[in-house]
C-alpha positions in Angstrom: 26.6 20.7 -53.9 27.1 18.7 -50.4 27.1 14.9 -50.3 23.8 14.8 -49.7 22.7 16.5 -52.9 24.6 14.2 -54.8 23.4 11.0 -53.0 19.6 12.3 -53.7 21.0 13.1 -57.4 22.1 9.5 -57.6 19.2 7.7 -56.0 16.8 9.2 -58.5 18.9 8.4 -61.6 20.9 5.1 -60.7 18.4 3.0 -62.3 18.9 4.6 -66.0 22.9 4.5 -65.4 23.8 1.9 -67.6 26.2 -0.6 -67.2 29.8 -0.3 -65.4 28.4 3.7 -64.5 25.3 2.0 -63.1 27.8 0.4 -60.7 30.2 3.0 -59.9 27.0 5.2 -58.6 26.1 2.2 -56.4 29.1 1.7 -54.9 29.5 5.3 -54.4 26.2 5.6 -52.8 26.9 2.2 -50.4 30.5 3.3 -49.6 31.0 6.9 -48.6 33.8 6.2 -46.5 35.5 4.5 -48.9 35.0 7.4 -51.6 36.8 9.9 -49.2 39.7 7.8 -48.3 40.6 5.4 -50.6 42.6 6.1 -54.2 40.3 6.3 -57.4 42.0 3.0 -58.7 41.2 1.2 -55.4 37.7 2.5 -55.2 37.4 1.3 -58.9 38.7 -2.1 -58.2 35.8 -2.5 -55.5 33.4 -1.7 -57.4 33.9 -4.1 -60.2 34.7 -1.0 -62.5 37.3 0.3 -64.9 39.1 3.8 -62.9 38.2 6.0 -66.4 34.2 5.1 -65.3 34.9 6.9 -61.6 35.7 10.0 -64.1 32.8 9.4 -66.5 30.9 9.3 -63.4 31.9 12.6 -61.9 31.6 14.6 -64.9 28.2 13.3 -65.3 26.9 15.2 -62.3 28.7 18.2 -62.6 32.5 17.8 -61.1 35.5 18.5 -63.3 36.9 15.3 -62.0 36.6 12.6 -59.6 39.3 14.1 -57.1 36.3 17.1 -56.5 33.7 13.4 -55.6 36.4 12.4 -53.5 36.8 15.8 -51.7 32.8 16.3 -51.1 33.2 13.3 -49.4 35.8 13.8 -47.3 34.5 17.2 -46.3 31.2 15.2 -44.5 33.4 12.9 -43.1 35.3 15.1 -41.3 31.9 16.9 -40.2 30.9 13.6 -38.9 33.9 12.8 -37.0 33.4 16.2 -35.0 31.2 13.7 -33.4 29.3 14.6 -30.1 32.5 16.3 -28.1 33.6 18.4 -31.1 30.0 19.3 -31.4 29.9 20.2 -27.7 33.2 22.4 -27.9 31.3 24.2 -30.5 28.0 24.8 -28.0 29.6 25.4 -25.1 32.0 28.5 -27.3 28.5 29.9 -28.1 26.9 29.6 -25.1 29.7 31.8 -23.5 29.2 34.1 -26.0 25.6 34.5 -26.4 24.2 32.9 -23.0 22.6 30.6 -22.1 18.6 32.3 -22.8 19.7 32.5 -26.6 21.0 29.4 -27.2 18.1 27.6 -25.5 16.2 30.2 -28.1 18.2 28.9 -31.1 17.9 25.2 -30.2 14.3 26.2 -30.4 14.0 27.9 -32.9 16.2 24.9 -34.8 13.2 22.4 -34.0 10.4 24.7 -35.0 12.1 25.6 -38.5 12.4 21.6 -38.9 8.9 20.8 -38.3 7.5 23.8 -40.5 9.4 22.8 -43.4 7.9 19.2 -43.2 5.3 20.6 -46.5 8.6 21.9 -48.4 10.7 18.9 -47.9 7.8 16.1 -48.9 8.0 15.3 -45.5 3.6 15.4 -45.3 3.6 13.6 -48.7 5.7 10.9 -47.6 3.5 10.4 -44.0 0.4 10.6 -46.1 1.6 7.6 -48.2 2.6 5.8 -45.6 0.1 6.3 -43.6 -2.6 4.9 -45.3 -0.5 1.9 -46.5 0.3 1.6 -42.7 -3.6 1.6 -42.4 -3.8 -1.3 -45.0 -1.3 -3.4 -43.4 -2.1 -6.1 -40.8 0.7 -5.1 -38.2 2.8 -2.6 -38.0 6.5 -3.9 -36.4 8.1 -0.6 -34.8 12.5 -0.4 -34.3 14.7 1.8 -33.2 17.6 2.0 -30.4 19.2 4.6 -29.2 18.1 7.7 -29.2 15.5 6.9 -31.8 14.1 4.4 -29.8 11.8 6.8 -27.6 10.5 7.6 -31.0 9.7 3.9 -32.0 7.9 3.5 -28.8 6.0 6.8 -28.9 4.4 5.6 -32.2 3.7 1.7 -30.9 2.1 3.5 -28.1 -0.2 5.9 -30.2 -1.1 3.4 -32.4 -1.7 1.0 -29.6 -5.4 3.4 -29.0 -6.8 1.6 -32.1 -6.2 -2.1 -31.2 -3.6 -4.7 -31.7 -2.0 -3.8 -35.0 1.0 -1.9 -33.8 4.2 -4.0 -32.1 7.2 -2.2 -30.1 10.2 -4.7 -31.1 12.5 -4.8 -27.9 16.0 -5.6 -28.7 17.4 -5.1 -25.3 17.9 -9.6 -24.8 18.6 -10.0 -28.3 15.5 -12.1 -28.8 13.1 -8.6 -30.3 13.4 -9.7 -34.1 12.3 -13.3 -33.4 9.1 -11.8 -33.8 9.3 -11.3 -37.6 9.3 -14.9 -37.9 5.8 -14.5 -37.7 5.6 -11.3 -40.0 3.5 -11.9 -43.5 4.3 -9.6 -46.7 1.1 -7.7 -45.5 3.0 -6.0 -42.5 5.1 -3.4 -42.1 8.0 -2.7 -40.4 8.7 0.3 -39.4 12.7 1.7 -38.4 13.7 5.0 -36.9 17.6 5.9 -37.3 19.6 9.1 -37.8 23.3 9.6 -38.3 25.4 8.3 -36.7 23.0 5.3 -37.8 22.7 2.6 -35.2 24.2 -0.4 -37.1 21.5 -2.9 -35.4 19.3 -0.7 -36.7 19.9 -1.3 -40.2 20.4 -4.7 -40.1 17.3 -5.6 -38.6 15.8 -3.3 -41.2 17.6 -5.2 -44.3 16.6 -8.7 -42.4 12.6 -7.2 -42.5 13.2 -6.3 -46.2 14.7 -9.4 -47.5 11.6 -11.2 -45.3 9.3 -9.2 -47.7 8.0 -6.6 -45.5 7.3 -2.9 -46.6 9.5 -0.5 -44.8 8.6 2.5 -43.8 12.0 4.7 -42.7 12.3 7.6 -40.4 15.5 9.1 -40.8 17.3 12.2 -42.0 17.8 12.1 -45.8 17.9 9.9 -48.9 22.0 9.1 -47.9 20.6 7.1 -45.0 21.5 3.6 -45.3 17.5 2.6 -44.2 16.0 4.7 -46.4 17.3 2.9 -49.7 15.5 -0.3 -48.4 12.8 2.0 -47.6 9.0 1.9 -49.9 8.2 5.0 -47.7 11.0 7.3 -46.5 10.0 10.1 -44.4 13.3 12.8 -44.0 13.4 14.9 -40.7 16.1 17.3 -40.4 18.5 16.8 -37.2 20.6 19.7 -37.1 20.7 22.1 -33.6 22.8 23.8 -32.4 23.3 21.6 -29.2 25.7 18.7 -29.0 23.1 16.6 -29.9 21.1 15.7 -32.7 17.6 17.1 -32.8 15.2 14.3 -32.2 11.8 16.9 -31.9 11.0 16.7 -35.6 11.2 13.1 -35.5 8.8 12.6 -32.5 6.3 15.6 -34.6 6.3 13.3 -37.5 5.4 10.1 -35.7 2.7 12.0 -34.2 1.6 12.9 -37.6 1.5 9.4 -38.9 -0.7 8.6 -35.9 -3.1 10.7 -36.0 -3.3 10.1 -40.6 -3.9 6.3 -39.7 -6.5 6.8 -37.3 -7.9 9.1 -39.8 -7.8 6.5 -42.2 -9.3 3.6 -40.6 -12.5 5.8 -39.6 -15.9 4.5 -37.8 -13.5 1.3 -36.9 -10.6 3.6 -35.3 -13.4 5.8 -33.8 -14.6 2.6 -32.2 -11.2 1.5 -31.2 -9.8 4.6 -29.7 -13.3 4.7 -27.3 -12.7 1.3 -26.0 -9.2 1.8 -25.5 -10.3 4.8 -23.3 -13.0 3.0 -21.8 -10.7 0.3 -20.6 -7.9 3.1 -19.0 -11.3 4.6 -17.2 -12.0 1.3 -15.9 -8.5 0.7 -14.3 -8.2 4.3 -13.1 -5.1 4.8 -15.4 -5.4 8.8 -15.7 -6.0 11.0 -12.8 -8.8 13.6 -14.2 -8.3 16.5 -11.5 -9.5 20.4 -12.1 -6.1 22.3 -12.9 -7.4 24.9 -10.7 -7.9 23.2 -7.5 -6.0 23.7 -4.3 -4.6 22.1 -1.7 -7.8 22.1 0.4 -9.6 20.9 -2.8 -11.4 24.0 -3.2 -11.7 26.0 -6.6 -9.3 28.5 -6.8 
């Protein structure tokens, strides 16, 4: 079992944990770093808990003790704190070894395994529910920074074919969230954010969900801090072999969810999407050219 096992394994029973257990597995959940470096006593102490319920908690699911939690944990932190540059010592070893053709083949391949296993992970299920609750809302309120914030923006965009429903929040002046001041509990707000999560991020995501707003999370598993706030949480896997994180699947699945709320909003989507287009005709937006033409604009 990895951490994120055990995080899914306590989001699905916390609610039935009774009592000081109940607690334990919250804090557990909240306060991965803390589980990996701080004694059992200490850890108990912060979570309002007697130390014998940390062990009563790891024999529950599975360990012999809680020194076995502890060292899940700190095996993923030390994973994380490879961080981009230990990540890129490890790409750069491999591309020396296997060139450069077959790692651009396995960062490729990485992507396209991600976005196939969207069925087997309950990736669809997830953007199906979502999107027809996203079809229901009044507006849809899109965040993300970073490197998820392309993603954000390629959704606002899409969605901006079938009228006004969809808003990029822009964070860049510190003024983008001022905008939820007008948000009703009929809207939405939709956050993008994969590890290491963008702190913003999640804050402006717990400051939509204490407003009242459904969330609807993009992010890369059920340990994500977004996606416990989350009434919709949509998982996309982020692993590649390149220094970076994988952001492909992420940008497939917002495509997804565009294209399953248009579907759900019918003749009145048709109707939107054709104005929209008739309106980029009008201002010559899109240059419409033959792709075989040449130079002397003659067919090739």
């Amino acid at each position: 079992m990895d951490r994120a096992t055990l995080a899914e394994e306590i989001i699905r029973s916390v609610d039935t944990l009774p009592g000081q257990l109940g607690a334990a597995a919250r804090y557990i959940l909240e306060n991965p770093g803390d589980v990996a470096l701080l004694s059992m006593r200490e850890q108990a102490r912060r979570a309002g808990v007697q130390p014998w319920t940390m062990t009563r908690f790891a024999k529950r699911f599975g360990f012999d003790g809680y020194d076995a939690v502890r060292q899940l944990h700190g095996e993923a932190l030390k994973e994380q704190a490879l961080g981009f540059s230990g990540k890129a010592g490890v790409q750069v070893a491999r591309q020396r070894e296997a060139g450069g053709r077959a790692l651009a083949a396995e960062i490729a391949a990485a992507a396209a395994g991600q976005i196939s296993n969207f069925g087997e992970t309950g990736a669809l299920d997830a953007m199906t529910q979502a999107a027809a609750a996203m079809a229901r809302a009044r507006r849809i309120y899109c965040f993300g920074l970073r490197s998820s914030r392309a993603v954000a923006e390629q959704l606002a965009y899409l969605l901006s074919f079938l009228g006004e429903k969809a808003r990029l929040l822009d964070c860049a002046d510190g003024a983008g969230l001022e905008a939820l001041r007008f948000a009703a509990d009929t809207d939405i707000f939709f956050v993008v954010t994969v590890a290491p999560y963008t702190r913003a991020s999640v804050e402006a995501a717990r400051h939509a969900h204490a407003r009242g707003l459904t969330i609807v999370a993009l992010t890369d598993g059920p340990a994500s801090p977004v996606a416990r706030l989350a009434r919709y949480a949509i998982f996309v896997g982020t692993e590649s072999p390149s220094f970076f994180h994988a952001m492909t699947p992420a940008f497939a699945a917002v495509e997804i969810l565009a294209a399953l709320v248009a579907g759900e909003g019918g003749d009145a989507a048709l109707e939107a999407i054709a104005r929209t287009e008739r309106q980029l005709a009008e201002l010559k937006v899109h240059i419409f050219e033959y792709a075989g033409t040449t130079r002397q604009g003659k067919r090739s």
